[in-house]
C-alpha positions in Angstrom: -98.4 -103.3 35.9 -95.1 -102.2 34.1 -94.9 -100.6 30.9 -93.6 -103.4 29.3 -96.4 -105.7 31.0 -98.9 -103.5 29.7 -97.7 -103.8 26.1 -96.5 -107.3 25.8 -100.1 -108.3 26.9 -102.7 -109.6 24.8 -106.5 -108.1 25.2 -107.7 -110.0 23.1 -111.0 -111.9 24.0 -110.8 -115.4 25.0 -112.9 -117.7 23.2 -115.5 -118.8 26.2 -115.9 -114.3 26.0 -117.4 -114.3 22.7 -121.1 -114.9 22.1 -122.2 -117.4 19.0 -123.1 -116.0 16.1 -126.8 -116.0 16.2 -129.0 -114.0 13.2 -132.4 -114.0 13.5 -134.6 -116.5 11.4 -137.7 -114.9 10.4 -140.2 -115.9 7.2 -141.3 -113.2 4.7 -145.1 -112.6 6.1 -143.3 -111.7 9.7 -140.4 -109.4 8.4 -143.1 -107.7 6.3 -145.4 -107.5 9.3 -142.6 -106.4 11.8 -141.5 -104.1 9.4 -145.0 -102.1 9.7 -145.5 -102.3 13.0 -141.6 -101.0 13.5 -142.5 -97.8 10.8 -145.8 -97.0 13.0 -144.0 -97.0 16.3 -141.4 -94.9 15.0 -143.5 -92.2 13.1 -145.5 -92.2 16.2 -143.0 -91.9 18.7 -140.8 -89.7 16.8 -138.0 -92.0 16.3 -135.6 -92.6 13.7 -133.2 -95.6 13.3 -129.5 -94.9 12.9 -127.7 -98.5 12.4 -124.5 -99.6 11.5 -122.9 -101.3 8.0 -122.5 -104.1 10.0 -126.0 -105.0 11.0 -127.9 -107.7 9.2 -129.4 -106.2 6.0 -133.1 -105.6 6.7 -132.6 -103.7 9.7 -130.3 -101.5 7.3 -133.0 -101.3 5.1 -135.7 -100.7 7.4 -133.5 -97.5 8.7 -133.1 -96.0 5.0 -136.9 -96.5 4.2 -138.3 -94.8 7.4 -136.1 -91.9 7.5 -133.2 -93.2 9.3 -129.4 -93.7 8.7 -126.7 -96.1 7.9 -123.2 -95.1 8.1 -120.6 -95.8 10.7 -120.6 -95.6 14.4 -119.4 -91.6 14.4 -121.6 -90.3 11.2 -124.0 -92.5 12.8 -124.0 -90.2 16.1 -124.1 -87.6 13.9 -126.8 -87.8 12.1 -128.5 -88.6 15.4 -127.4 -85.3 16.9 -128.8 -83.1 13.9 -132.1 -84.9 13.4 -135.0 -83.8 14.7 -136.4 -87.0 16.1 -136.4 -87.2 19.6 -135.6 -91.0 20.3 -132.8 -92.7 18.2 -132.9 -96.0 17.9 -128.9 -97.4 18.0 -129.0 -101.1 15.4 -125.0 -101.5 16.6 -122.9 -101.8 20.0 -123.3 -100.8 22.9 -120.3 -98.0 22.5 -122.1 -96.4 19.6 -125.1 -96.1 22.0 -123.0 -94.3 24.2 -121.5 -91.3 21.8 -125.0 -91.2 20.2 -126.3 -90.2 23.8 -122.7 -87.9 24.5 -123.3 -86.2 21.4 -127.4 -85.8 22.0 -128.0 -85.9 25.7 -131.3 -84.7 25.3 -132.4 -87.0 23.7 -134.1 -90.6 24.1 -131.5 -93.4 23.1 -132.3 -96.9 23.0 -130.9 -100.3 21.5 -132.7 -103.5 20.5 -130.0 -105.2 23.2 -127.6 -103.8 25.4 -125.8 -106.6 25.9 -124.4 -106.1 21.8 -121.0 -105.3 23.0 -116.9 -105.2 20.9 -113.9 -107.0 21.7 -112.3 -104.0 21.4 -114.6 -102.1 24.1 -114.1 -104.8 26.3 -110.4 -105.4 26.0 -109.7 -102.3 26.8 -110.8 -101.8 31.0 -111.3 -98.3 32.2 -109.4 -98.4 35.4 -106.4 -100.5 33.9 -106.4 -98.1 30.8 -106.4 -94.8 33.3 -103.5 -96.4 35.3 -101.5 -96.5 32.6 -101.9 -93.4 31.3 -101.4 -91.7 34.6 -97.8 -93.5 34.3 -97.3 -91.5 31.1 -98.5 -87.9 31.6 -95.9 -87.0 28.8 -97.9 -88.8 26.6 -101.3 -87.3 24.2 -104.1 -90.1 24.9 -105.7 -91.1 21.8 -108.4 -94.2 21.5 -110.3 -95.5 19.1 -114.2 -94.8 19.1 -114.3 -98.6 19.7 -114.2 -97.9 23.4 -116.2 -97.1 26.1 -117.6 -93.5 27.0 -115.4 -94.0 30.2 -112.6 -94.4 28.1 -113.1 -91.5 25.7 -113.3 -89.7 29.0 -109.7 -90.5 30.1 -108.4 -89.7 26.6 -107.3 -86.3 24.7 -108.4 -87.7 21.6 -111.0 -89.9 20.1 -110.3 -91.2 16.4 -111.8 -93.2 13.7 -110.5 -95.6 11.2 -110.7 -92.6 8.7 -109.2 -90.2 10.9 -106.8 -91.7 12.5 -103.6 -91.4 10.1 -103.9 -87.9 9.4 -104.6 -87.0 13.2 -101.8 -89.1 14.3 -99.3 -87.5 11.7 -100.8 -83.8 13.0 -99.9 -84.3 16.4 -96.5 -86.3 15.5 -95.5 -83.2 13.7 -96.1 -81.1 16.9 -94.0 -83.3 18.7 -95.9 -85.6 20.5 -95.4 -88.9 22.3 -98.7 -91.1 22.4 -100.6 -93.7 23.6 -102.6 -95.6 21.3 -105.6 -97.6 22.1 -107.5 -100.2 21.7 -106.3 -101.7 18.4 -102.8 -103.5 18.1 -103.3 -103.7 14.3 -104.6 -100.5 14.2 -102.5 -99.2 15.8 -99.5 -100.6 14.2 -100.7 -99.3 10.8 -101.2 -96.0 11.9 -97.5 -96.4 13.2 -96.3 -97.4 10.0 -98.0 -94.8 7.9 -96.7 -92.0 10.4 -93.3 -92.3 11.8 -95.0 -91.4 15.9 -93.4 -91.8 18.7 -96.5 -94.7 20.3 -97.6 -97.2 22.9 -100.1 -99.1 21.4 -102.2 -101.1 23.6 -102.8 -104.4 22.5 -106.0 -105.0 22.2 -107.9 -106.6 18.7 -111.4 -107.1 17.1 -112.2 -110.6 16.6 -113.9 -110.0 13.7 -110.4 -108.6 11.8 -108.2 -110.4 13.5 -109.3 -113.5 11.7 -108.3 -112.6 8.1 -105.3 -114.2 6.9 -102.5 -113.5 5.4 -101.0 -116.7 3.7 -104.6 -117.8 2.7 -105.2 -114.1 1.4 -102.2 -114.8 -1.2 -103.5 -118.1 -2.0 -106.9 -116.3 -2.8 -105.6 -113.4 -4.6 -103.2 -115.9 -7.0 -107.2 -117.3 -8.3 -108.0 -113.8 -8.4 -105.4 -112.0 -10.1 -107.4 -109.0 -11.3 -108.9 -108.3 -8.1 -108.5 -105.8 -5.9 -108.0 -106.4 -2.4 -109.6 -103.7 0.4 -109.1 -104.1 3.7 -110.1 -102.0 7.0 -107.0 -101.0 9.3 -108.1 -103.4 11.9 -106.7 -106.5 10.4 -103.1 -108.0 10.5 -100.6 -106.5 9.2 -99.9 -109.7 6.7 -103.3 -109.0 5.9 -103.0 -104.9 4.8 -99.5 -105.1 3.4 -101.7 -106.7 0.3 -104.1 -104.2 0.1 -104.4 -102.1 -2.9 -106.6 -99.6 -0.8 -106.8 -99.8 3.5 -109.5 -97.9 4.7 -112.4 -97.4 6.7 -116.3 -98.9 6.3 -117.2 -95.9 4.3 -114.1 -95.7 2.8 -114.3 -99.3 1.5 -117.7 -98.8 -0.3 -116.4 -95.4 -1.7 -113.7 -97.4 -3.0 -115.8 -100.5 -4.9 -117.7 -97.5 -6.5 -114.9 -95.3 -7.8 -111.8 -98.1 -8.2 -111.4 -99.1 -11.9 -112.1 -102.8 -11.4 -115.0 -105.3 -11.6 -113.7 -107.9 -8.6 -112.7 -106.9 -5.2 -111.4 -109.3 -2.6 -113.0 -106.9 1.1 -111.6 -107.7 4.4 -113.8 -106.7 6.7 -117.4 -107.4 8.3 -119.6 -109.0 5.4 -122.4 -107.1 6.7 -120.9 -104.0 4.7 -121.4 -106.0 1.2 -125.6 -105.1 1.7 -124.2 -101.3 1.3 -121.8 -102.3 -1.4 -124.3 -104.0 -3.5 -126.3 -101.3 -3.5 -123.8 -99.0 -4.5 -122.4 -101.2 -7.0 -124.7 -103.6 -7.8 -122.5 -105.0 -10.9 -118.9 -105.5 -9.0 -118.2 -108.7 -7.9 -117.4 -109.2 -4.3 -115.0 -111.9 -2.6 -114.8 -112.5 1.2 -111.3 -112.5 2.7 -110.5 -115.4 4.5 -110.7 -116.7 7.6 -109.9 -119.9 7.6 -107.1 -122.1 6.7 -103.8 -122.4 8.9 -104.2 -121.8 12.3 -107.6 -120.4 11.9 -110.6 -120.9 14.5 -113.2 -118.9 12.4 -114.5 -117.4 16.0 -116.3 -114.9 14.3 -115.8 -116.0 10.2 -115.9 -112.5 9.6 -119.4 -111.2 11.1 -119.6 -109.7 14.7 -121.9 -111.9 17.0 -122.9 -108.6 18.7 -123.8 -107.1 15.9 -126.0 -110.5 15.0 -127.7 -109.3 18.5 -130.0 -106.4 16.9 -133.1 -108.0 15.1 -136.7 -106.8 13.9 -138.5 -108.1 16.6 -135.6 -106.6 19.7 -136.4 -103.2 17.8 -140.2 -103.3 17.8 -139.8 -104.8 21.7 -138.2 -101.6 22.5 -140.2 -99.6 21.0 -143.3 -100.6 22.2 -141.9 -100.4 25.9 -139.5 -98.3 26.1 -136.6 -100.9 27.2 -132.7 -100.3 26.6 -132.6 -96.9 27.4 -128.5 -95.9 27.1 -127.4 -94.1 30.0 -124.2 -92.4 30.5 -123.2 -90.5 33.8 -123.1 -87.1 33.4 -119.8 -86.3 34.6 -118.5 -89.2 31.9 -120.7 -87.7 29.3 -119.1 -84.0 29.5 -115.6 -85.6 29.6 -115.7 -88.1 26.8 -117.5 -85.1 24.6 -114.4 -83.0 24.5 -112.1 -86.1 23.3 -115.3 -86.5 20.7 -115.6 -82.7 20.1 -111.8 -82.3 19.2 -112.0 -84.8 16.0 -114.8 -83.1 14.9 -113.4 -79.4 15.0 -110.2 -81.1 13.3 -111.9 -82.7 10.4 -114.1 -79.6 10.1 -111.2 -77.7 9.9 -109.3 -80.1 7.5 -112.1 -79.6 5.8 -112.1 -75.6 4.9 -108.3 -76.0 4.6 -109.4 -78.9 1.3 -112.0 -76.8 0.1 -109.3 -73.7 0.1 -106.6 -75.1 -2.1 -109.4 -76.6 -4.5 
């Protein structure tokens, strides 16, 4: 395909691509019992859980009482790579299954399903992706970590939502021409905030993608004194009324710090568990997704996400099911696109800590 094929194309899922919504339905005596059984298998196997803001609440509970982690899908990796459990048990998608086992191949990793996938993993094909970048070899590859190990592979770089601004903005200052993937919206706002010279693949998550704009306003004129945070992901009518665009992490940082009592958050409502903890006296308004033009796919929580419950993580861990794999050769390539964020925001880093 052309250039200008690749980039007037939409990857964005079709509707018969996306799973229902489906969270599990259990009754107090079975979480509680679950829950047990789950801390017993993991103390005796020597497992921790590291899940995701967006899982369903008890699993993110579950990880922060037995030792585990909730963050987001790199920190998450992280934490997985410096613990000393041998077996991580990934509560996300199946791409943060992959750079947990990249970043600790020695290690056990397993996921309640494997089939817990991201529209923006899946709208974004390796061979396609490669093809197009072979057309550009002028051009520094930089994806998302929304992507497949196989795409981290082909790439120079791999970002995060948090990252990607001031990572975009270092290599624009060197000069660089880029390619941008998966994330249109992303993308776009990275763009904006930089000035770079990029082709932005046009990929989307469902789960953003839904927020709207017009019916935003119309929310925000009830709510006049809120505040309005939204992850990078959504449309652009959506962050251009942000009073803060960031990433998960960034988003609860902001409900804690932010001089206000009422924010209006666009982005996964699995993330308002984490909030509330954090903030357990701020009040906390979903962004809408429906009104004009809206098909509520996803009405703001990610059906693969919805895919990790109690009972898929105690399956696993009582027979060792859902082990991620990732071919070796994949595993050492995709680890320098990995390794080269984490040297530059180590090293942005000491260069903060210097001037303070």
């Amino acid at each position: 395909m052309t250039t200008d094929a690749i980039l007037n194309r939409s990857y964005s899922l079709e509707k018969e691509q996306i799973p229902p919504t489906v969270v599990e339905q259990i009754d107090d005596a079975e979480r509680a019992a679950l829950t047990e059984k789950i801390k017993a298998q993991l103390k005796q196997q020597n497992a921790v859980i590291v899940a995701h803001y967006y899982t369903e609440p008890e699993l993110q509970i579950l990880a922060d009482e037995s030792g585990g982690y909730v963050s987001d899908s790199l920190d998450m990796a992280r934490f997985g790579k410096e613990s000393d459990a041998e077996t991580l048990i990934v509560c996300g998608v199946k791409f943060m299954g992959e750079t947990a086992k990249i970043l600790s191949p020695e290690k056990r990793i397993l996921m309640p399903d494997l089939d817990a996938n991201c529209s923006l993993d899946l709208g974004c094909p390796t061979d396609e992706f490669s093809d197009f970048c072979d057309t550009h070899p002028d051009h520094v590859v930089v994806v998302y970590a929304n992507t497949s190990a196989a795409v981290k592979a082909r790439a120079d770089w791999m970002v995060t939502s948090g990252s990607a601004v001031d990572v975009i903005k270092h290599l624009a200052a060197e000069g660089k021409k880029i390619i941008w993937a998966p994330d249109k919206y992303l993308g776009d706002y990275v763009q904006k905030e930089t000035g770079a010279d990029m082709l932005i693949w046009q990929g989307a998550c469902i789960v953003h993608e839904e927020f709207k704009g017009q019916e935003l306003e119309t929310l925000r004129a009830h709510h006049p004194d809120a505040k309005v945070l939204v992850h990078p992901e959504s449309p652009a009518s959506v962050i251009e009324q942000a009073d803060m665009v960031g990433s998960t992490t960034g988003i609860i940082k902001a409900v804690v710090e932010m001089d206000a009592t009422k924010f209006i958050i666009a982005t996964d409502t699995g993330i308002f568990h984490k909030i509330k903890e954090a903030a357990p006296d701020k009040i906390l308004i979903e962004a809408p997704t429906a009104g004009k033009s809206a098909t509520c796919i996803s009405c703001a929580h990610c059906p693969w996400m919805a895919m990790n419950s109690l009972r898929k993580l105690l399956r696993v861990l009582e027979t060792g099911d859902n082990k991620v794999l990732v071919d070796a050769d994949i595993a050492q390539r995709a680890t320098g696109s990995i390794q080269r964020l984490l040297d530059f925001t180590r090293d942005q880093a000491s260069k903060l800590a210097g001037d303070a």
